[in-house]
N, C-alpha and C positions, 0 to 999 in steps of 0.2 A: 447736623446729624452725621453720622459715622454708618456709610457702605462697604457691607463686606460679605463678598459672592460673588457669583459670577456674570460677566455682562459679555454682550455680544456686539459686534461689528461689519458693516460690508462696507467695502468701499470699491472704488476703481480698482481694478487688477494691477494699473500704473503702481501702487501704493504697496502691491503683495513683499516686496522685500521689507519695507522697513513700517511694519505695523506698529509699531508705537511710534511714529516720526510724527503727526498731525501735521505733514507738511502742508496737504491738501487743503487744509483749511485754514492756512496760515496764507496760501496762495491767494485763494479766492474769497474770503471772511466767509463767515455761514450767521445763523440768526442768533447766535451766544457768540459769536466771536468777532471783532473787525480783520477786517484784512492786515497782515503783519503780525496777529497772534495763532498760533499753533493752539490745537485744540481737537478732543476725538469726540467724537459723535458716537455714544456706544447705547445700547439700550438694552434694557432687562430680557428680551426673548430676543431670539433671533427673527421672527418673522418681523418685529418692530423693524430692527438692525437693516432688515432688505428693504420696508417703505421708506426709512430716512434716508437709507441710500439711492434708492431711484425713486425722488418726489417727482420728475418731470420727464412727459413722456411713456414709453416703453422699457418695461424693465431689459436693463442690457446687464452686459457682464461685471459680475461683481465676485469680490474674494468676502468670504466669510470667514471671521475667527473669532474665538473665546479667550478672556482673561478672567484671574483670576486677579480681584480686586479686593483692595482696604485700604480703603481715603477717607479720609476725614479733616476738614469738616466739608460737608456739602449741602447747600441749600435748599431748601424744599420750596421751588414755585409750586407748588398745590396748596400752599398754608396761603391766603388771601391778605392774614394779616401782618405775613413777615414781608411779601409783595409790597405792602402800603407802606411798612417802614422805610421802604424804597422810592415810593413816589411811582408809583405802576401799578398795575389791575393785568389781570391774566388775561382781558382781553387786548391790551395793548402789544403784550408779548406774542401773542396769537395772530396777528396782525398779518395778511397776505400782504401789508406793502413792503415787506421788512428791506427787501431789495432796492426798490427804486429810492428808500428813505437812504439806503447806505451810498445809492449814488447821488442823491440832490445834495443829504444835508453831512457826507460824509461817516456818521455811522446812526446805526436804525435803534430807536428807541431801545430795543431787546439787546444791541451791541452796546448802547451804554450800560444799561442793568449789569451785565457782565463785565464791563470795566469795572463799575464800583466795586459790584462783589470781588474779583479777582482782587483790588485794592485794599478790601477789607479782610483776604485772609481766606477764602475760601479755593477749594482746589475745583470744585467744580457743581454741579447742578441739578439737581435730579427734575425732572417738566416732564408734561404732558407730550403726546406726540401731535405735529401739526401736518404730521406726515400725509397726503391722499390717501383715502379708507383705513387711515386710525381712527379708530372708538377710545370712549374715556379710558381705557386700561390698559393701554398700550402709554409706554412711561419708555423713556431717555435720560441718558444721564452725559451729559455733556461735563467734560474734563476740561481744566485749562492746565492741570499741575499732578505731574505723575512721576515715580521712578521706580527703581527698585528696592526701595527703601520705605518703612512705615514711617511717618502716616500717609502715606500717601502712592501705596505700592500699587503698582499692575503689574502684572505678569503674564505674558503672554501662551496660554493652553499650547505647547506644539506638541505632546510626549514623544509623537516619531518624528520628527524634526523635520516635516515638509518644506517647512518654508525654510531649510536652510539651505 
């Protein structure tokens, strides 16, 4: 499928200078990505954007931004049966162990899904949020492959140039 609109972001304040770097997640892997891959956590509203960014704990300080997006192709984990074309069920992706699987067996069931797809050509993900107090509607779209350039442009919202 082909996304094109706007998506939102919070991450660490560490990360406010260089919002498209996915450095963060490239540090520490997250549940679409292993450690080593670069990757943005964005999601359709912003309130999604501030759960994905503080799942743990107390919400602390977070920078919030808007891009302006068109990537294609991206995958839709809500379709069950393009999941099974893959050999996975949403609730395996949904899976609270995602972590301790990336540290026993090296990367978590949902970090492989994401290897394959990334191997097959997709730029990134559109899933449900597994965020604390997301409900079914609250949707992310997790990036592994982005630039300035279609198909697969983001553009980062600044028009008064805050973050420069």
């Amino acid at each position: 499928m082909r996304y094109a609109g706007l998506l939102y972001r919070a991450s660490n304040p560490r990360w406010h200078r260089e919002p498209l770097s996915g450095e963060g997640a490239r540090l520490h892997g997250g549940r679409f990505n292993a450690r080593g891959r670069p990757a943005l956590y964005t999601a359709l509203s912003v309130a999604t954007a501030i759960r994905e960014a503080n799942q743990v704990g107390t919400l602390q300080p977070t920078t919030v931004v808007a891009y302006q997006a068109d990537i294609t192709p991206i995958f839709d984990a809500g379709d069950e049966a393009a999941l099974a074309r893959y050999g996975i069920t949403s609730e395996a992706i949904a899976a609270d162990d995602w972590r301790v699987r990336m540290r026993q067996e090296g990367k978590s069931p949902s970090q492989k899904l994401a290897e394959r797809l990334i191997s097959d050509g997709f730029a990134g993900m559109k899933v449900r949020s597994f965020a604390r107090g997301a409900g079914a509607a609250d949707t992310a779209m997790v990036l592994w492959s982005w630039g300035a350039d279609l198909p697969r442009r983001l553009t980062l919202v600044d028009d008064e140039g805050r973050l420069a």
